[in-house]
C-alpha positions as CSV (number, residue, x, y, z in Angstrom):
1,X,0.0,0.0,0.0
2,X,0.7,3.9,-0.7
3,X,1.6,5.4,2.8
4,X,-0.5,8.5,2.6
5,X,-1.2,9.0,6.4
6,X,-4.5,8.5,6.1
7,X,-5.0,5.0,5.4
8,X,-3.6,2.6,8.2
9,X,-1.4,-0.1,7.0
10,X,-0.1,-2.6,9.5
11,X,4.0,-3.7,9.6
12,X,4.6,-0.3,9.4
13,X,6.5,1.3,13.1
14,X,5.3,4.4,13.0
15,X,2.2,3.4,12.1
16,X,1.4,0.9,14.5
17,X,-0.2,3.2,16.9
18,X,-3.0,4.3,14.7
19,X,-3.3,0.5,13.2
20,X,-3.9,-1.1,16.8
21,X,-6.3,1.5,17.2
22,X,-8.0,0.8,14.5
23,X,-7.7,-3.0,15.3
24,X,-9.1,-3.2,18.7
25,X,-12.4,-2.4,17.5
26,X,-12.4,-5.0,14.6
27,X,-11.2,-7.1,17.7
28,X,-14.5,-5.7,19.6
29,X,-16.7,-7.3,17.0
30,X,-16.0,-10.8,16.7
31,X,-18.7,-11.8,18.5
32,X,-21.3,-9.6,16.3
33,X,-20.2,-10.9,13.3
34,X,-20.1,-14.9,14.7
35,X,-22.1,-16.9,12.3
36,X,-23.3,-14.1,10.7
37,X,-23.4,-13.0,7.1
38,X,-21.6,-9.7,6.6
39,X,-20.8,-6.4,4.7
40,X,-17.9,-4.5,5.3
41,X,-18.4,-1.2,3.7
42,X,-14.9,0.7,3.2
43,X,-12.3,-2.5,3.7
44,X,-9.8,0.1,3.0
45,X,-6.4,-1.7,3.3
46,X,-8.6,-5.4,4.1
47,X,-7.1,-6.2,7.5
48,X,-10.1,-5.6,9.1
49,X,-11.9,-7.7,6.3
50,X,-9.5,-11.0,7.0
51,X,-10.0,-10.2,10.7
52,X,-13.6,-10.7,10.7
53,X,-14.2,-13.4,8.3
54,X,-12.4,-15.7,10.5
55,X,-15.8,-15.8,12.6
56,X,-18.2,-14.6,10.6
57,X,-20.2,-17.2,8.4
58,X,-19.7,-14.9,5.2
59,X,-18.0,-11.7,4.5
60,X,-18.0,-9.5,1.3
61,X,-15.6,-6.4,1.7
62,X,-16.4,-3.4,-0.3
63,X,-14.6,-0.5,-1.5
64,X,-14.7,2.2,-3.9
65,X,-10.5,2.6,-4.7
66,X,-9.6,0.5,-7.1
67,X,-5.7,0.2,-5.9
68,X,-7.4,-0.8,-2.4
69,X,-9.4,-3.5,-3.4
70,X,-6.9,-4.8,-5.5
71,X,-4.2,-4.9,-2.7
72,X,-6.8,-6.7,-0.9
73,X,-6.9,-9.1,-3.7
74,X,-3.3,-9.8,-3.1
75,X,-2.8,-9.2,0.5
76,X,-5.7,-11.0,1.7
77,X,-6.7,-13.7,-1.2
78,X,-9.2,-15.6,1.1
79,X,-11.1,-12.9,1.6
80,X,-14.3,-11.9,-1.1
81,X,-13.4,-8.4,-2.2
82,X,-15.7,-6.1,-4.4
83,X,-15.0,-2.5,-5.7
84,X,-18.7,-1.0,-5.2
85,X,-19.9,2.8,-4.6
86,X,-20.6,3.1,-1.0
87,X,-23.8,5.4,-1.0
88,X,-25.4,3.4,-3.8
89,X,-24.2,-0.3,-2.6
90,X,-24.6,-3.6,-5.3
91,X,-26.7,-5.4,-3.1
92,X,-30.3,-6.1,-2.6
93,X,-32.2,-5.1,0.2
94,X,-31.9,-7.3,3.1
95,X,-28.8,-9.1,2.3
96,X,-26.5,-9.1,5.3
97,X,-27.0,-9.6,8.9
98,X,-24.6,-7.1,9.9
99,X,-22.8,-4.4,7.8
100,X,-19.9,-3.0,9.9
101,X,-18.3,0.6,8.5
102,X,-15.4,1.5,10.3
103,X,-13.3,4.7,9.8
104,X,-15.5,5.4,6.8
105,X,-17.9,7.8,7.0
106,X,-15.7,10.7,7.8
107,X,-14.6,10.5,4.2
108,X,-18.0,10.6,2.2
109,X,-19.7,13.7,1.0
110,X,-23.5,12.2,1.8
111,X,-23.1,10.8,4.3
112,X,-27.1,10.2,5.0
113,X,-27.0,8.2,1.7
114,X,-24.6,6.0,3.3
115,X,-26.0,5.0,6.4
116,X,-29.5,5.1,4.6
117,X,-27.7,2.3,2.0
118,X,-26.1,0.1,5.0
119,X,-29.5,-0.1,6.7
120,X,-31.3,-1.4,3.3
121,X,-29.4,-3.9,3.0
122,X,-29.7,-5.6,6.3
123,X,-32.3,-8.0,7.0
124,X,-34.9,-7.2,9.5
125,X,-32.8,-7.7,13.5
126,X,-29.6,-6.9,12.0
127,X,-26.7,-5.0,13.1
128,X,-25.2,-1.7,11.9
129,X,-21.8,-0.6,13.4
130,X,-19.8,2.7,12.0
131,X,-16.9,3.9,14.0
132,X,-15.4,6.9,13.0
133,X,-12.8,10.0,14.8
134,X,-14.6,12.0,17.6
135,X,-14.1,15.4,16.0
136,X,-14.0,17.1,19.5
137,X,-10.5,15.7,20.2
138,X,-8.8,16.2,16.7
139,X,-7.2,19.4,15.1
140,X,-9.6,20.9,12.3
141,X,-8.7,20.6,8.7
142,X,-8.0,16.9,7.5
143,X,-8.1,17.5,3.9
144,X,-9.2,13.7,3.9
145,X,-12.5,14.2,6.1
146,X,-15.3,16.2,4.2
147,X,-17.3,16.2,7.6
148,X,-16.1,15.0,10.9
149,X,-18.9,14.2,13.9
150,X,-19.5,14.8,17.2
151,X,-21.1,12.3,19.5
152,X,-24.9,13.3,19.2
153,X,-24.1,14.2,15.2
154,X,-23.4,10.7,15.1
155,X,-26.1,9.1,16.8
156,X,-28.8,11.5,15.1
157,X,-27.5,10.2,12.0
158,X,-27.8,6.6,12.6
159,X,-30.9,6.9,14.5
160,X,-32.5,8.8,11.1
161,X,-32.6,5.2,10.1
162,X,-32.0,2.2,12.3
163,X,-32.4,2.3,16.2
164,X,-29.5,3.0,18.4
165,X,-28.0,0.4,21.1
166,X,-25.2,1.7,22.1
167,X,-22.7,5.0,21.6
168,X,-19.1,4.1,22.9
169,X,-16.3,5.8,23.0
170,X,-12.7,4.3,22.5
171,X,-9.7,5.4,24.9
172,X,-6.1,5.1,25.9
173,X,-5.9,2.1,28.3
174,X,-4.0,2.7,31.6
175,X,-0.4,2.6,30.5
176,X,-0.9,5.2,27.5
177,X,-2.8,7.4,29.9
178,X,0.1,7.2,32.5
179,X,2.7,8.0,29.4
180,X,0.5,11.1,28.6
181,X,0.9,12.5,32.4
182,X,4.4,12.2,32.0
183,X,4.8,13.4,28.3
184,X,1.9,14.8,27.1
185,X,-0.9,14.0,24.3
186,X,0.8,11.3,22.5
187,X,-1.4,12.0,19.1
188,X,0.1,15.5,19.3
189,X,3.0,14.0,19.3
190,X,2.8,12.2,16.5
191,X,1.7,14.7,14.3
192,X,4.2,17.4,15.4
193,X,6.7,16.4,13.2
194,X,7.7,13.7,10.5
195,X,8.7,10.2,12.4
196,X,12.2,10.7,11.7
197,X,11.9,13.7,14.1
198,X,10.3,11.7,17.1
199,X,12.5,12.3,20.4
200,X,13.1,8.5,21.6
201,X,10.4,7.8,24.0
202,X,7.8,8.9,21.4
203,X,9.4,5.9,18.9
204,X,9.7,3.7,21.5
205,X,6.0,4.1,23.0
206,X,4.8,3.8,19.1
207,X,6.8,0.8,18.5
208,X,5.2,-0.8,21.5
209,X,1.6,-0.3,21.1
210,X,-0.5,-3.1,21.3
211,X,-4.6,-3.5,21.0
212,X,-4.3,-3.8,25.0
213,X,-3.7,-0.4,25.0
214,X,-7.2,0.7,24.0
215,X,-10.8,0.6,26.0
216,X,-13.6,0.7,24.0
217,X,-15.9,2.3,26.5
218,X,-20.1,2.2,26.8
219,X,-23.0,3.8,29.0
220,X,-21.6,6.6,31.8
221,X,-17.9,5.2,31.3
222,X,-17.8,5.9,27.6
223,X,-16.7,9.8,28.5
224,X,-17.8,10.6,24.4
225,X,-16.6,14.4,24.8
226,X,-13.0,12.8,25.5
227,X,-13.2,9.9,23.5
228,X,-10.6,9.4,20.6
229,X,-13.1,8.0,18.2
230,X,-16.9,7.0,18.8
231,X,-18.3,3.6,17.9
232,X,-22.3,3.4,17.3
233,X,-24.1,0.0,17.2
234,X,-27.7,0.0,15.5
235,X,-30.4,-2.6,14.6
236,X,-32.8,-2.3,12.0
């Protein structure tokens, strides 16, 4: 893959911060998708995808960049890639049993067309889940992100169309939190400066982060207006 900045790729140092916090919540899901036939819309880079077929009972990942889906193709050849528009998806209503959309939305123009699309194609009791960055705790101006959300922007736009379970919030676990007293925000960090740049215990905290690291965080313990990104569950 490309190394852009935006798209997470794992194997890559100093990238492995953002790709285990991407991964814990695919991790987070593995019982949703158990057994279940499922869409993810926006495979991006397919880790995710290969992730989550290993329990689900069937998995179609969809994207709409060409060089992603093929890179999935090679990358991850057991897993069922298709290139497909996201706000007007190639699948019949009531198809999957869950369609999960992680990191996604932030990128799309409409993005009520694209949660309207990933609830018509679940069957009646199914499961929606879109994770995306909690614009509260993020500098403005991401070239990359047409619209960023805030918690209640979030859940207004899922609950337009399927009905809300849960709003979580994921966090730094305890040992990131007790590097930031020390050192400060470690996303500032990160984005201070190119990698080459990082003082030492930057690198070295980078290098080391693991999916342990994370809490994906529901009800009064989910803190949203602090919460790196925000992960709503729906059913339709």
């Amino acid at each position: 893959m490309i190394i852009t900045g935006e798209r997470t790729v794992p194997g890559i140092w100093h990238e492995n911060y953002w790709f285990r916090r991407h991964e814990v919540v695919y991790e987070s899901l593995r019982d949703v998708v158990r057994g279940r036939a499922v869409l993810e819309a926006g495979c991006g880079e397919g880790y995710g995808a290969d992730l989550l077929q290993q329990d689900a009972a069937s998995l179609v990942a969809l994207d709409y960049d060409a060089y992603a889906t093929g890179h999935v193709r090679t990358a991850y050849p057991d897993v069922r890639v298709v290139r497909g528009n996201l706000v007007a998806l190639p699948y019949a209503d009531a198809s999957f049993d869950v369609v999960v959309s992680l990191q996604t939305i932030e990128h799309l123009w409409n993005q009520d067309a694209f949660v309207a699309e990933c609830a018509r194609v679940l069957r009646p009791g199914g499961t929606l889940v879109i994770s995306t960055p909690n614009t509260l705790t993020f500098p403005p101006g991401n070239i990359y992100h047409p619209k960023e959300l805030e918690p209640e922007q979030l859940r207004d736009l899922v609950a337009a169309h399927a009905t809300v379970t849960t709003l979580a919030g994921l966090h730094h676990g305890a040992r990131l939190a007790d590097w930031e007293v020390e050192h400060g925000s470690l996303v500032d960090a990160q984005i201070a400066g190119p990698y080459e740049l990082w003082p030492t215990t930057v690198a070295d905290v980078v290098r080391s982060v693991s999916t342990d690291d994370f809490d994906v965080r529901e009800g009064e313990a989910a803190d949203l207006a602090e919460s790196l990104d925000l992960v709503v569950t729906a059913r339709v």
